[in-house]
TORKEKOL-107457 format. One record per atom (N, C-alpha, C): x, y, z. Coordinates in steps of 0.1 Angstrom, whole numbers, plus 5000, padded with zeros to 4 digits. Example, Ala and Ser with C-alpha at 12.3 -4.5 7.8 and 13.67 -1.06 7.14 Angstrom:
513249435078/512349555078/513249675078/512849785071/513749895071/512950005079/
END
This chain:
542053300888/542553380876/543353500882/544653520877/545053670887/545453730872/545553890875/545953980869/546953980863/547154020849/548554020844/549554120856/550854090856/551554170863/552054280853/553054370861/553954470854/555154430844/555054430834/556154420822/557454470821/558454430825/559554440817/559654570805/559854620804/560154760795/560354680783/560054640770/560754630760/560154700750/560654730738/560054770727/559154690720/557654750721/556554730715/556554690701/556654550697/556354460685/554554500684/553854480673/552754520668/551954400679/550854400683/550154310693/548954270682/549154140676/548254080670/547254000674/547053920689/546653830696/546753860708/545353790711/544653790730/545053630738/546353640743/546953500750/546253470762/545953390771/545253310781/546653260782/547453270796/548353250797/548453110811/548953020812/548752860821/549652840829/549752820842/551252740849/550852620854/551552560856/551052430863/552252410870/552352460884/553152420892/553252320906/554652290909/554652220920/554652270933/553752210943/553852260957/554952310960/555952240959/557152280966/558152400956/557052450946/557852570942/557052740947/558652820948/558252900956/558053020943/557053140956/556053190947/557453330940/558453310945/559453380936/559353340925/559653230925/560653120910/559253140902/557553120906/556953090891/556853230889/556553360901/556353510892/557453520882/558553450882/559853530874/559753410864/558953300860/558653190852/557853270844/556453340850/555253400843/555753510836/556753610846/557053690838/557953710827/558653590824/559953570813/558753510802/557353460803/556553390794/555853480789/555553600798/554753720794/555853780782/556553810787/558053860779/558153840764/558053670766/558253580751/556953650743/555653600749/554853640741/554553760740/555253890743/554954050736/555854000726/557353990726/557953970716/557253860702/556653810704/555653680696/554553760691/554053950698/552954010691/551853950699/551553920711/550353860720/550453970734/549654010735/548754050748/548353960756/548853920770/548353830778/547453880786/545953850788/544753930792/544653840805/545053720808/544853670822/546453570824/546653510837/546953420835/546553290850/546453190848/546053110856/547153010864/546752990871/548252920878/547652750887/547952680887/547652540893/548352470897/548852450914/549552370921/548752250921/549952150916/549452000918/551051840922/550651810922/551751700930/552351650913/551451650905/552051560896/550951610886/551551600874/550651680861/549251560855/548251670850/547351550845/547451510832/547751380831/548351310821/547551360808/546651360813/545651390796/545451550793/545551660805/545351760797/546251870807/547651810816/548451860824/547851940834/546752050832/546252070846/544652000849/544252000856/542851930863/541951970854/540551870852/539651940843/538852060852/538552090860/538252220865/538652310863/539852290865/540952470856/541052410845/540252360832/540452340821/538752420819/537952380826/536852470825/536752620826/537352640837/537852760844/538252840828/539552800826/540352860812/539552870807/538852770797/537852790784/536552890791/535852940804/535053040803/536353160802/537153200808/537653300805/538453320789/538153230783/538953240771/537853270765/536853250762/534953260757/534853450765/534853440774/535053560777/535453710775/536753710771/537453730769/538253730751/537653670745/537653670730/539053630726/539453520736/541053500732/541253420720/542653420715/542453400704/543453200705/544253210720/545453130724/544953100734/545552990739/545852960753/547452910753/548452950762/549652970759/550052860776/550852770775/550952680786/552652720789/552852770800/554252750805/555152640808/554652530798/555652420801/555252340785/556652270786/556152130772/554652020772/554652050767/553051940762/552751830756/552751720759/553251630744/551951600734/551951580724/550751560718/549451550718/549551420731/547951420734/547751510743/548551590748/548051690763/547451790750/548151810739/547951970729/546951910722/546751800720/545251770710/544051810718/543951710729/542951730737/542851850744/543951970748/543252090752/543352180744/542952160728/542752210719/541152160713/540652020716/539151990713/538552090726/539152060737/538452140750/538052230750/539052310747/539252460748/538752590735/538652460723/538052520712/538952610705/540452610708/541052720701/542152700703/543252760698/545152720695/545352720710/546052620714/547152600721/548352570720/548952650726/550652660721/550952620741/552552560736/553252490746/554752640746/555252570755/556752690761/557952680749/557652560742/558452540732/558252590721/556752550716/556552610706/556352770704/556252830712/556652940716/557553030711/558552990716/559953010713/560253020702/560052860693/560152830681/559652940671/558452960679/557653130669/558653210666/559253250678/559653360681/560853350666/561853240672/563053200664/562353200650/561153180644/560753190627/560653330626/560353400636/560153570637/561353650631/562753560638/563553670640/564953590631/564853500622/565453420614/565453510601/566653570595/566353650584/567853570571/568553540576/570053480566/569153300562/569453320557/569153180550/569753030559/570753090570/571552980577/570352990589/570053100600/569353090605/567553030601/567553040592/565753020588/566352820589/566952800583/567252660580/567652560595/567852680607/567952640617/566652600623/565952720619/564552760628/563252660621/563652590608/562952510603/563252400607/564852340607/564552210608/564052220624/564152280632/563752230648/562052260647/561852350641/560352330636/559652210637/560052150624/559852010621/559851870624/560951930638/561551770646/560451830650/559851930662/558651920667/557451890663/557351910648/556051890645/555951740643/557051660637/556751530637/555451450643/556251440656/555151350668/553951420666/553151540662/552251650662/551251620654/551251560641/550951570631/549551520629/549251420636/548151330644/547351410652/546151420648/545251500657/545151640660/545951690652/546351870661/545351870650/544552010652/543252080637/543752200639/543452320643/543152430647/544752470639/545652470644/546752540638/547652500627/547652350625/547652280617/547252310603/546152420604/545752430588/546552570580/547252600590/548052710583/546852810574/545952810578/545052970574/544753070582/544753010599/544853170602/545753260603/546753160607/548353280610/548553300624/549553360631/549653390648/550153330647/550653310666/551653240670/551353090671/552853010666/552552830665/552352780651/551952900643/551752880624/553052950616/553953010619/554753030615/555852950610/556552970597/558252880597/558852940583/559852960587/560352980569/559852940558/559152970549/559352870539/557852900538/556952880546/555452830553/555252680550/556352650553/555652520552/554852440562/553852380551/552952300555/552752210564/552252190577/552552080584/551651960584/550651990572/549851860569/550651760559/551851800559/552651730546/552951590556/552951490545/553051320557/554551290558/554951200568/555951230577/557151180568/556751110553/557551050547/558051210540/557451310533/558151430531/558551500539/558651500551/559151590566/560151500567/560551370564/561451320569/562551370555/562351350543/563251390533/563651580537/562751640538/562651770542/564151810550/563751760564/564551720573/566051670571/566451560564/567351530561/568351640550/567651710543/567651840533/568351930541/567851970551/567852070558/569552040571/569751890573/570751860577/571951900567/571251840561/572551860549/573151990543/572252070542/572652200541/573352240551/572952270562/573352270577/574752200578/575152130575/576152060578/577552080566/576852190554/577752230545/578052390552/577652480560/577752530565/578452510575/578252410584/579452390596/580752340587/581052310577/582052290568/582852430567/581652530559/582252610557/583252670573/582052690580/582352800591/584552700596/583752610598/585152470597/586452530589/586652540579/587252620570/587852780577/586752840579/587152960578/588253010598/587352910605/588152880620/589652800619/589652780606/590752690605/592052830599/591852900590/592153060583/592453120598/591453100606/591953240619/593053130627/593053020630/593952930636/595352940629/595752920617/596852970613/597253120612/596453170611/596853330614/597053350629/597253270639/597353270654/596053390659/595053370650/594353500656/592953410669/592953470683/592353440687/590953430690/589753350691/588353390695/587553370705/586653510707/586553490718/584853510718/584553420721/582653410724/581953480732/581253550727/580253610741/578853520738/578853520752/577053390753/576053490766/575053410767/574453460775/572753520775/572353530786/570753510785/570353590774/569153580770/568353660759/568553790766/568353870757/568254020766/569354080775/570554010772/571654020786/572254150782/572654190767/573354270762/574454300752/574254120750/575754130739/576254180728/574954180722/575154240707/575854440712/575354520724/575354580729/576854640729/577554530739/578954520744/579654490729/579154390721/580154400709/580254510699/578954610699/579554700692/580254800704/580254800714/580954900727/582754840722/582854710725/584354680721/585354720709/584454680699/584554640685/584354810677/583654850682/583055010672/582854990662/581754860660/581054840650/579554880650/578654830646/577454840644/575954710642/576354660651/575654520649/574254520649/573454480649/572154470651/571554490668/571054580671/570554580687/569354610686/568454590697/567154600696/566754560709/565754600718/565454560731/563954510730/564354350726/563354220724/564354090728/563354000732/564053880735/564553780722/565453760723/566053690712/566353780697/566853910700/567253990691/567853940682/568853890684/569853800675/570453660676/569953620663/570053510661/571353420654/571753530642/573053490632/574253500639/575553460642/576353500648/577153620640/577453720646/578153820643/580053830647/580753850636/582053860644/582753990638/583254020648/584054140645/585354170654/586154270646/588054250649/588054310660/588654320672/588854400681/590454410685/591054530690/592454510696/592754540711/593154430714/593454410731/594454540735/594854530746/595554680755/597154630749/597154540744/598854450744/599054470723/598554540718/597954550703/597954400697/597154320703/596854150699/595454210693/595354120681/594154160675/593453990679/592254020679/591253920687/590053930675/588953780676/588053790668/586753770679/585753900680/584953860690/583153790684/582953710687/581753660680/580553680691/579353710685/578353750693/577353650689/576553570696/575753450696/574553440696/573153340698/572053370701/571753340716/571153440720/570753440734/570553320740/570653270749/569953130761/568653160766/568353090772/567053100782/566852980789/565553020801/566052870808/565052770804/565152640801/564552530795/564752560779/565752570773/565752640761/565552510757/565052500745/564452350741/565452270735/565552130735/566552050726/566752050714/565452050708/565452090693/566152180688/565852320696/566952410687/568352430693/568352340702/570252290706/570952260692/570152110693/570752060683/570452110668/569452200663/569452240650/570452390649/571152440659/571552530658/573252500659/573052410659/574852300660/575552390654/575452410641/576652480627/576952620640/575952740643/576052870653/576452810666/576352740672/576952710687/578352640686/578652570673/579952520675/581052650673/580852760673/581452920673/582052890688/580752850696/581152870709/582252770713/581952660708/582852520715/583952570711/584352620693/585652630691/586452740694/585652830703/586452950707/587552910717/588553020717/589853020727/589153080744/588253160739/587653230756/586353240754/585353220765/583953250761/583853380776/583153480768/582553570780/580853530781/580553520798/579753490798/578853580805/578353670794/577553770802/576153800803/576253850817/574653840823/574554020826/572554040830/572754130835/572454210843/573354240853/573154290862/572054340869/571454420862/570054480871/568954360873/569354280863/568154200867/568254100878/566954110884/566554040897/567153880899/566853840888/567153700883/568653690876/569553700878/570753690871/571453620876/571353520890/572153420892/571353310885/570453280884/569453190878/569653200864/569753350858/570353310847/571553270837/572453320846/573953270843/574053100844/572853070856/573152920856/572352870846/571452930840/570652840826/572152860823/572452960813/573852990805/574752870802/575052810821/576152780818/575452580819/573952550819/573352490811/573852430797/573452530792/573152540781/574752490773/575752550784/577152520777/577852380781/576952360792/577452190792/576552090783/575552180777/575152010773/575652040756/576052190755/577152170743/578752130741/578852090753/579952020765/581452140757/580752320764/581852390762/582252450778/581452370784/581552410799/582752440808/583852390799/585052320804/586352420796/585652520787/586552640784/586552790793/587952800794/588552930799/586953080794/586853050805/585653200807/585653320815/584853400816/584953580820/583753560825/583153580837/581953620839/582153800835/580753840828/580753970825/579454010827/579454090843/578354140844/577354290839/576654340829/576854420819/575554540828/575054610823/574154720826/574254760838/575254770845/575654840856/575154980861/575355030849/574555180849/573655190856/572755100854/571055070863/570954990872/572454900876/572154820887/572454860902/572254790912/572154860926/573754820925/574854910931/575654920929/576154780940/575654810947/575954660964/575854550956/574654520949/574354370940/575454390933/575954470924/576854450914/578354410923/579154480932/579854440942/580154290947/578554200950/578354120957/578754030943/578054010932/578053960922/579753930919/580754020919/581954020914/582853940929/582553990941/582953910948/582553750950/581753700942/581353570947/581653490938/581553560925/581553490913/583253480902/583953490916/585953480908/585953530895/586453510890/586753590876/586253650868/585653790875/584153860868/584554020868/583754070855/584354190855/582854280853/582354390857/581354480860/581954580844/580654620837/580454670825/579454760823/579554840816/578254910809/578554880793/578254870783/577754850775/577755050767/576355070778/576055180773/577055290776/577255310789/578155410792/579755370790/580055280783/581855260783/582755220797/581855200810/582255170824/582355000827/583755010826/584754910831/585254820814/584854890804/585754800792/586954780789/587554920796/589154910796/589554770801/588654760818/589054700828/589254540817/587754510809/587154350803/588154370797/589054450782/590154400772/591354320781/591354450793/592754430799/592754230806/591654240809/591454110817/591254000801/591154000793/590853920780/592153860776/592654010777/594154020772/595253880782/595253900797/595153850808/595253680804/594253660801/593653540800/594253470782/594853550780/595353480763/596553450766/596953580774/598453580778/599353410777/598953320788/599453150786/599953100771/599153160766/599153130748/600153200741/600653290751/602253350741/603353300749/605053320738/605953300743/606753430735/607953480744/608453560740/609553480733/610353570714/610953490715/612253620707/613253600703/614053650697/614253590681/613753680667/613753670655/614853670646/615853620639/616553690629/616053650617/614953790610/614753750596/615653860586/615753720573/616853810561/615853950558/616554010555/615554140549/614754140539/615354030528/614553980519/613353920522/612953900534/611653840542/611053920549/610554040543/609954140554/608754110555/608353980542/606653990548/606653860558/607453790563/607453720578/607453840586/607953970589/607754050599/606354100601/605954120587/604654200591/603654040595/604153960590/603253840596/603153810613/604453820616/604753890635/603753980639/603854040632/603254190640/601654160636/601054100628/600054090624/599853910638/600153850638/599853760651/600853750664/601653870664/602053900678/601754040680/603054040689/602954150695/604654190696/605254270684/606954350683/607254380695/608154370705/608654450717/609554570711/610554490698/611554590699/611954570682/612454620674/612954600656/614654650658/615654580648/617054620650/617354540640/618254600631/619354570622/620354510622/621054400617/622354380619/622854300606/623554360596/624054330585/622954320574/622354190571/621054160564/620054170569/620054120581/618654060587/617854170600/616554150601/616054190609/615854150619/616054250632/616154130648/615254210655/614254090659/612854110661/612754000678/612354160686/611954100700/610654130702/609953950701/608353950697/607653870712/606553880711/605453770718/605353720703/604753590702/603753530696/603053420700/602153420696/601053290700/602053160695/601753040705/603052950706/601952830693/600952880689/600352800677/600852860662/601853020665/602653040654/604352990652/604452930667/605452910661/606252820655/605952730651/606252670640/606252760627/605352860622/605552920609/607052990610/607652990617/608953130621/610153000627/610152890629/611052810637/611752850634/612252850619/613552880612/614452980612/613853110621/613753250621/614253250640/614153190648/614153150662/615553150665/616253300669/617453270675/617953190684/
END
């Protein structure tokens, strides 16, 4: 049994629950990779409202099929959970049904898996009606297979983490109404990616560009988007702060007006289920013109997390769009790491967030990167058409305005997806 370690600084959520925290690792993993495994799980569950009072760790060649670690440290756990007055035992990895029934008769009390977890967390922090509909139906794919055998959390009367979901719905309901449920919940879901569909289609004719920010839980985005933008978004220092996507206007150094969208955090092993239930908010990302991909700097782990990241973006197969590495909290990182990070990693730009250090530098480089997407051209519009000009200037960028008889003679950039609206105008 070893001692909880040192935490991560975050802001204190109300602590409702005594967690018994599990690893079950492989020999051949080193004692780096599971402390920064334990500690990203400690992490989850403060933000989930749980105090982790121990945690236990078990090297083995291959998991035990029936209850993933050995029945020894399944004894082990249950006297310190008896102990200790816990209310969880919280497992650092997926569990499949029979591993969560039976070390739930064992153990005499909730067990929660790395997914379900999570899932908590996402019913926690789901407040728009598009998000909750996310965080339910992935709910529900998981509880499917579940339904059989689980007691303890299943009855939806104590509450805590693993009993949570929009709605409260019931997961003793039989699988023929979780399946109608489910299908409900696509369908809504998929009038939404309609809409969002629609409205990407509005910034596409207006040549207006978008540009995604992604990246680990906690990295800083919502952060940087109100630092770009001078808006006011939702920020909070918890994991998975934000969930809805946010977008807001920003103007580049070249006066190109840009649409920046702010996303829900990654993590590593982020579960399938809420891949695919969160389709309508991640297709933001696929359909963007640039994605920045920002990590953050002070932390120990940031090449490990840029690679969940960029995970996460291939199996939404956006891996293969024009990106920024953006390394953010610089203010507090060792300045050599930050250095080393920009030289290794090609097309990266060093940020604060908080202090305004290096955003000039990120527009200028955005700007950079759109650039391909314009052509300079020479305009003559009748004067009777001034609102084609302000339509220029609203998806380019004016070099120069001039007179000549009727018309207006206009030396522009514009995005080469406007020009077809102006061909006719094309000296």
């Amino acid at each position: 049994m070893q001692k909880q370690a040192k935490m991560i600084e975050l802001e204190q959520p109300p602590i409702t629950e005594t967690a018994v925290l599990v690893r079950m690792a492989h020999p051949s993993d080193s004692d780096e990779e599971i402390d920064e495994s334990l500690e990203e799980m400690r992490q989850l569950l403060w933000t989930a409202g749980a105090e982790v009072a121990c945690t236990f760790l078990q090297r083995r060649d291959k998991p035990c099929p029936g209850t993933l670690v050995g029945s020894g440290k399944v004894d082990e756990i249950k006297a310190a959970c008896e102990e200790l007055d816990a209310d969880l035992a919280v497992f650092d990895s997926d569990l499949t049904p029979t591993q969560g029934s039976k070390l739930e008769k064992l153990l005499g009390l909730k067990v929660v898996d790395r997914t379900q977890l999570i899932l908590d967390i996402f019913a926690q922090r789901a407040h728009t009606n598009e998000g909750k509909h996310q965080v339910e139906l992935a709910q529900l794919q998981y509880a499917m297979p579940r339904l059989t055998g689980r007691g303890v959390e299943m009855t939806q009367l104590g509450g805590g983490i693993g009993t949570r979901g929009p709605g409260e719905q019931k997961l003793e309901m039989d699988r023929r109404v979780i399946r109608k449920r489910i299908d409900r919940l696509r369908g809504e879901l998929d009038s939404i990616r309609n809409t969002r569909r629609v409205q990407r289609k509005k910034r596409t004719e207006s040549s207006t560009a978008t540009i995604a920010l992604v990246g680990y839980t906690n990295a800083g985005k919502s952060s940087l988007l109100n630092a770009l933008c001078g808006s006011h978004a939702f920020v909070e220092n918890k994991l998975f702060a934000t969930l809805d996507p946010t977008s807001r206007r920003c103007m580049l150094p070249s006066q190109r007006e840009i649409v920046l969208t702010d996303t829900v955090g990654f993590i590593r092993k982020l579960p399938h289920s809420l891949v695919a239930a969160f389709r309508a908010t991640l297709e933001e990302v696929v359909e963007a013109d640039l994605i920045l991909v920002v990590s953050d700097a002070s932390h120990p782990a940031v090449d490990d997390h840029t690679r969940a990241v960029y995970d996460v973006l291939h199996e939404i197969e956006a891996a293969e769009k024009p990106t920024i590495k953006v390394y953010n909290k610089v203010d507090i990182a060792d300045p050599d790491r930050v250095s080393a990070l920009l030289r290794n990693n090609g097309r990266s730009v060093a940020v604060s967030a908080k202090t305004g250090e290096g955003l000039e530098a990120l527009l200028a480089e955005i700007d950079h990167q759109l650039a391909p997407t314009r052509s300079r051209v020479t305009l003559r519009i009748p004067q009777s058409m001034a609102g084609v000009v302000s339509r220029v200037r609203e998806c380019g960028r004016v070099l120069s305005q001039s007179y000549e008889g009727n018309e207006i003679i206009l030396d522009a950039e514009i995005d080469r997806s406007f020009e077809n609206q102006v061909l006719k105008y094309i000296a």
